[in-house]
MARTI-528477 format. One line per field, with one value per residue (C-alpha): residue number from 1; residue in one letter; x, z, y. Coordinates in Angstrom, 1 decimal. Layout:
N
pos: c(NUM, ...)
code: c(A, ...)
x: c(X, ...)
z: c(Z, ...)
y: c(Y, ...)
This chain:
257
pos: c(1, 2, 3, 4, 5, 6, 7, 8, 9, 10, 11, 12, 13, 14, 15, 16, 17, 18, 19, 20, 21, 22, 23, 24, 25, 26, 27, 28, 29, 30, 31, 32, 33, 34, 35, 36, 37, 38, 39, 40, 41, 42, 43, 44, 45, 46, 47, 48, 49, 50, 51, 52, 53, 54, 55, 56, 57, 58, 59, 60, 61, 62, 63, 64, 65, 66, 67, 68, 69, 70, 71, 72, 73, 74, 75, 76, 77, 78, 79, 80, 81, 82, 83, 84, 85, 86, 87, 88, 89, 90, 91, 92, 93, 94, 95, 96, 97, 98, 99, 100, 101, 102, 103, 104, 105, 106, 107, 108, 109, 110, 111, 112, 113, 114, 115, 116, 117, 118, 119, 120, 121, 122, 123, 124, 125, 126, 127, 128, 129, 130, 131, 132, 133, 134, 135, 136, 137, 138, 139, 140, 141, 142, 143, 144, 145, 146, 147, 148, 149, 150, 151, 152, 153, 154, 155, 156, 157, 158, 159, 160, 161, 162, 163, 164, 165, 166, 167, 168, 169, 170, 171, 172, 173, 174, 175, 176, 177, 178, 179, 180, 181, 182, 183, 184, 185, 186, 187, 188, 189, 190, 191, 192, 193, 194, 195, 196, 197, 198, 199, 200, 201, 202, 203, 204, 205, 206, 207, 208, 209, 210, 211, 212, 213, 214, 215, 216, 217, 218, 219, 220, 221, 222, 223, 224, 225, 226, 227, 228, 229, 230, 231, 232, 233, 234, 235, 236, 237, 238, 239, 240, 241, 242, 243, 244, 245, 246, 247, 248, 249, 250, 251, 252, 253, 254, 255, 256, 257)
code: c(X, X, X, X, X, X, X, X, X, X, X, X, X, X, X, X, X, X, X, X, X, X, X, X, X, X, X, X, X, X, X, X, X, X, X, X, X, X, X, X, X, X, X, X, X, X, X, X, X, X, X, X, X, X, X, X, X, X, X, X, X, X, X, X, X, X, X, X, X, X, X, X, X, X, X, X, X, X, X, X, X, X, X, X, X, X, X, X, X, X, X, X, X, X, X, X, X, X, X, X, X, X, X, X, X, X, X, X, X, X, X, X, X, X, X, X, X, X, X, X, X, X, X, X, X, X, X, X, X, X, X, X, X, X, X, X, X, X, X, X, X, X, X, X, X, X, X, X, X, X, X, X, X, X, X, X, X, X, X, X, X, X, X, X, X, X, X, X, X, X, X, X, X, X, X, X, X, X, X, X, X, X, X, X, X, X, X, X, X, X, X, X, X, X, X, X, X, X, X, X, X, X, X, X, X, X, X, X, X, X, X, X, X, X, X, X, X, X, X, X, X, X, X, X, X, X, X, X, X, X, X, X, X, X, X, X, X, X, X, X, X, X, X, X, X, X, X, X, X, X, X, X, X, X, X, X, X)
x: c(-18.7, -17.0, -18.3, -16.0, -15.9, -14.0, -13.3, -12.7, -10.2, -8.4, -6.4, -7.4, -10.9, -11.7, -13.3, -10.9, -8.1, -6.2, -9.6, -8.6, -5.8, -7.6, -7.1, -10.2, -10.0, -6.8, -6.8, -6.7, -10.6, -9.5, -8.7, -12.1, -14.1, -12.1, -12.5, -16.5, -16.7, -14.5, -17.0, -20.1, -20.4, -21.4, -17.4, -14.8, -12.9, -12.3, -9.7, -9.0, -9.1, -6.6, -4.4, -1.8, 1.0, 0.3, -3.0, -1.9, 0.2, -2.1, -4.3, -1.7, -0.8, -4.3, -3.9, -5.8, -5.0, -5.3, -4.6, -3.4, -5.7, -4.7, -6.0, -7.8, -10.7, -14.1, -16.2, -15.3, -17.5, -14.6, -12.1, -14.0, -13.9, -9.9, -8.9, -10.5, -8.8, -5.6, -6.3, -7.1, -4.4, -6.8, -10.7, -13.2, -16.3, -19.8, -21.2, -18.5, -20.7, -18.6, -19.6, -18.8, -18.6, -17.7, -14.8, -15.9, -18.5, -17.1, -20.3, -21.4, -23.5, -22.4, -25.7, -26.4, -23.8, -25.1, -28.5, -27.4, -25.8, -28.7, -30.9, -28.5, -28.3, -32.3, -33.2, -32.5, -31.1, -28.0, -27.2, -28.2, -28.3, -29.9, -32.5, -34.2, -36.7, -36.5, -37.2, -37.6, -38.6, -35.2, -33.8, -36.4, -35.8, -31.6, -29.8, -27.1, -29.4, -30.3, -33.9, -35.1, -38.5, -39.6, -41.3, -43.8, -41.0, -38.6, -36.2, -35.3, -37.1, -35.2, -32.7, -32.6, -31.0, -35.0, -37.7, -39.1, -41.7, -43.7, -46.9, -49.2, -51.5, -49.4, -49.9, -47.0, -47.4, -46.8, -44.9, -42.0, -42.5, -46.7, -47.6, -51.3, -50.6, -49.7, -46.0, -43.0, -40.1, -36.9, -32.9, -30.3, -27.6, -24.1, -23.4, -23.5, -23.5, -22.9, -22.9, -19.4, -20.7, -22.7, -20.0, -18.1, -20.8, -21.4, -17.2, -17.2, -20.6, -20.1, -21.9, -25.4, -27.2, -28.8, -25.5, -24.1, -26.8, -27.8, -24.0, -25.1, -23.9, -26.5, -28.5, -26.2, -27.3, -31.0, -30.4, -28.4, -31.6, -30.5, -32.7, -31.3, -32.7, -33.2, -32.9, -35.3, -32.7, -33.8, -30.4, -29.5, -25.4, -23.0, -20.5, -17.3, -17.0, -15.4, -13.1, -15.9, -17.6, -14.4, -14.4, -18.4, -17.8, -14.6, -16.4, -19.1, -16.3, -14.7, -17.8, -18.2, -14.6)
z: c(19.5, 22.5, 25.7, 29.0, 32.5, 34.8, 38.7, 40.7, 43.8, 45.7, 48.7, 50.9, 53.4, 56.3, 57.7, 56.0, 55.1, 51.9, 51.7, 47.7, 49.2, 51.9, 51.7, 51.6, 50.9, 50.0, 47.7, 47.4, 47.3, 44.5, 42.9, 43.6, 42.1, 38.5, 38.4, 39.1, 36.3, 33.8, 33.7, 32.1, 28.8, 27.5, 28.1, 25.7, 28.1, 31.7, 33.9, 37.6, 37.9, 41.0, 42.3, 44.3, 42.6, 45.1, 43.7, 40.2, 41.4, 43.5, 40.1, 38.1, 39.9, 39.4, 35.4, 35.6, 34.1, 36.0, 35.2, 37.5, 37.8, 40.0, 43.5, 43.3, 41.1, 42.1, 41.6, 40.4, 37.5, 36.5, 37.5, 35.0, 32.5, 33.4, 33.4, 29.9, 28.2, 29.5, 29.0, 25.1, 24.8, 23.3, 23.9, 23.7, 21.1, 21.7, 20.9, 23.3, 26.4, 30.0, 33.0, 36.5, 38.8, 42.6, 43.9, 46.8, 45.7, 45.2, 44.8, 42.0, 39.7, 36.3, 34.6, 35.9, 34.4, 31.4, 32.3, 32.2, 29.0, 27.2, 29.0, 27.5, 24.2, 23.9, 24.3, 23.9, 27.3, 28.5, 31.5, 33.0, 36.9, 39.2, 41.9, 44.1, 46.6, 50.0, 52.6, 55.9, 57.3, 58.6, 55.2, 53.9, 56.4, 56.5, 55.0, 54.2, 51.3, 48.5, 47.3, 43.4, 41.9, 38.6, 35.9, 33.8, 31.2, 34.3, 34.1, 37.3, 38.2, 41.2, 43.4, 47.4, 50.9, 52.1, 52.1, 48.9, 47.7, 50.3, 51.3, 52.9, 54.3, 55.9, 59.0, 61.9, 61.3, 57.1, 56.0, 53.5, 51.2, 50.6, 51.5, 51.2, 48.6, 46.2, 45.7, 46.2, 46.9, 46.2, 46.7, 44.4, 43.5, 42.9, 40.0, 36.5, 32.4, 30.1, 27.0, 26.1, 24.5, 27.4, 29.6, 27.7, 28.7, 32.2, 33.3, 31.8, 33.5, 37.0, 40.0, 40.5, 43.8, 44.3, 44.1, 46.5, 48.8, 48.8, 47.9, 45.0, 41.2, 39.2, 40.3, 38.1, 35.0, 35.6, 36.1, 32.6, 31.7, 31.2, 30.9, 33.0, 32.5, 35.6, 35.9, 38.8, 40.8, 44.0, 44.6, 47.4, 46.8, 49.0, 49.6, 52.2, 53.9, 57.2, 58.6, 59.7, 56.3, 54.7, 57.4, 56.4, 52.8, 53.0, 54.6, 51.3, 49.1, 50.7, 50.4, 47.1, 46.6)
y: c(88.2, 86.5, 86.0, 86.2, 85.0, 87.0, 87.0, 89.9, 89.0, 91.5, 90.5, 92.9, 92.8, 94.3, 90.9, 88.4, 89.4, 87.1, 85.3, 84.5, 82.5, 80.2, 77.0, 74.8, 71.3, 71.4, 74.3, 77.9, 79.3, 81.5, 77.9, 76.5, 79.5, 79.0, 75.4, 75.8, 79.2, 77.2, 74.5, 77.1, 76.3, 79.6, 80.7, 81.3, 82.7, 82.6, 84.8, 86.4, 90.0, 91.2, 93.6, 90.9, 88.9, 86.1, 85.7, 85.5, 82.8, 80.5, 81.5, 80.1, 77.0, 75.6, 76.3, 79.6, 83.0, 85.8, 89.6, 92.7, 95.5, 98.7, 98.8, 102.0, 100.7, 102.7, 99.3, 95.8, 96.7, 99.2, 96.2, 94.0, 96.4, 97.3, 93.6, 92.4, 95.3, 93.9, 90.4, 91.5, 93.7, 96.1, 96.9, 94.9, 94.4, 96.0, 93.1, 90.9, 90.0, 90.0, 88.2, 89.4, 86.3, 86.4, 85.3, 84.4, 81.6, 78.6, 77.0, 78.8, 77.0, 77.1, 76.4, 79.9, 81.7, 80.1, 81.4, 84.7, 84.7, 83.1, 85.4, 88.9, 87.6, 86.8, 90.4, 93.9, 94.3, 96.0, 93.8, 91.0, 89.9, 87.1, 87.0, 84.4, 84.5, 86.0, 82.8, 84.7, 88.8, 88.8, 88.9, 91.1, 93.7, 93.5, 96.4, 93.5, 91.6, 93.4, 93.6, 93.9, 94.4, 93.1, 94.2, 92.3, 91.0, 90.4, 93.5, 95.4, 98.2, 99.6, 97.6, 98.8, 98.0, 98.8, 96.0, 96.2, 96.2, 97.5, 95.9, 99.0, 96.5, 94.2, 93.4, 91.8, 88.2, 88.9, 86.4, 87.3, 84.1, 84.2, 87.8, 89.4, 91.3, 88.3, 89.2, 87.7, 89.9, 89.1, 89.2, 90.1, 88.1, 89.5, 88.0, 90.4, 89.9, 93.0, 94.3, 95.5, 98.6, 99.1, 98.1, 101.1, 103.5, 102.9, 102.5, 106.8, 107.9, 109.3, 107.8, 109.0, 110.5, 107.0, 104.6, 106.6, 106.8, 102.8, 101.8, 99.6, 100.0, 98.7, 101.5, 103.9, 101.5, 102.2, 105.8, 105.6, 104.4, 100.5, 97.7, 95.2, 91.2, 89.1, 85.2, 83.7, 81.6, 79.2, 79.0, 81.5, 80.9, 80.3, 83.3, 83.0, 86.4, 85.0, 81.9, 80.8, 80.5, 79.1, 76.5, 75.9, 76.0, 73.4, 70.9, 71.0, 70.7, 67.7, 66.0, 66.4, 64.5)
C-alpha cells in the first residue's frame, strides 16, 4: 500500500486566469502548494496533475513532478484518478490511498492531510473529507460554501449548497455557531482521501440526479452507497480564487520568511 498526494491545476478559470502561475512572494502559487503538501508526512508520494506544459515547468523548477492529464476531465476526481495512472505507468492498488489536495491553498496545513489519511486507514471507509464549523448566517445560507451533516461515527450523511441542517424552530436572531436546536452545522472542505479500489469504482459510475442538481461530486459516492469519514477542522483554509486573494495570500507568505 502507498499513499499519494496529488494537485489538480489547470491553467484555465473563468475569474483568474493562469492562477497556478502567479507569483507570490517570489514564487509561482503552484510552487507554494507543493512545498506545503510535500511536507505531510503520511506521503510517499507527491505530484501536480495539469493539462498546460507551463505548469509542468514552473512545477518542475521548484523540484516538483507534475503529470499531464487531458483537459476534458468531467471532475478533478477523474483527473486524480487519470494522473496517478500515468505517474505509475500502470493502475494503481485497491489498497493504495490517493489524496486530492487543492491547488489553490497554499496554506494548507499538512497535519491535515495527515489527518485524513489516518482517519481512511482507521476504518472501513471509502473516502475521507474535512469540515469545520460555520462562523456566521451569511455562510450558512450562501449557495457558494458547502454544508455537511454528520452522523454519530462522523461520516457524511448528505452534502448540499442549502443550509443544512434545518432548524424548524428557529427563529431570525438564530445564530449559526450555538443554535436552539443544539447543532452545529458545518462547511465542507475541498480537500479528499480515497480508496484506490474505490477510486476505481466511482471514476466508471455515471453522475447521479443529485450531483448534477447541487454540482457537487461526493454526492455520487453516497449515492454509490459510500461511507465517507470526516475530520473536524477549525481551520477554515485559505483558497486564492482572484488577484485580489493572491495579493492577500502573498503578503501571509512573506511574513512567514
Amino acid at each position: 500500500m502507498k499513499t499519494y498526494g496529488i494537485i489538480p491545476s489547470r491553467f484555465g478559470s473563468s475569474r483568474f486566469p493562469g492562477k497556478p502561475l502567479a507569483i507570490l512572494a517570489g514564487k509561482p502559487l503552484v510552487a507554494w502548494v507543493v512545498e506545503a503538501v510535500k511536507k505531510a508526512k503520511s506521503l510517499d508520494e507527491v505530484f501536480v496533475a495539469t493539462d498546460d506544459e507551463r505548469i509542468v515547468k514552473a512545477v518542475e523548477d521548484c523540484g516538483g513532478v507534475a503529470v499531464m492529464t487531458p483537459s476534458d476531465l468531467p471532475s478533478g476526481t477523474d483527473r486524480i484518478a487519470c494522473a496517478a495512472k500515468n505517474f505509475l505507468g500502470t493502475d494503481f492498488a485497491d489498497d493504495d490511498i490517493l489524496v486530492n489536495i487543492q491547488g489553490d491553498e497554499p496554506l494548507i496545513d499538512p497535519a491535515l492531510i495527515d489527518s485524513l489519511v489516518a482517519k481512511l486507514k482507521s476504518g472501513s471507509y471509502e473516502m475521507a473529507t474535512a469540515v469545520t464549523p460555520i462562523k456566521s448566517i451569511e455562510d450558512f445560507n450562501a449557495k457558494s460554501v458547502v454544508k455537511v451533516v454528520l452522523a454519530a461515527d462522523d461520516s457524511a450523511l448528505y452534502f448540499s449548497r442549502a443550509p443544512i441542517p434545518c432548524n424548524r424552530d428557529a427563529d431570525p436572531t438564530f445564530q449559526v455557531s450555538a443554535g436552539r436546536s443544539g447543532i452545529v452545522p458545518y462547511r465542507h472542505l475541498g480537500i479528499y482521501a480515497y480508496r484506490g479500489g474505490f477510486l476505481k469504482r466511482y471514476i466508471v459510475e455515471p453522475q447521479c440526479d443529485l450531483e448534477k442538481t447541487e454540482k457537487l461530486e461526493q454526492l455520487r459516492a453516497l449515492y454509490m452507497g459510500a461511507k465517507i469519514a470526516v475530520v473536524r477542522t477549525n481551520d477554515e483554509g485559505v483558497g486564492v480564487d482572484t488577484p485580489e486573494d493572491a495579493e492577500r495570500v502573498g503578503k501571509i507568505l512573506e511574513s512567514r520568511g
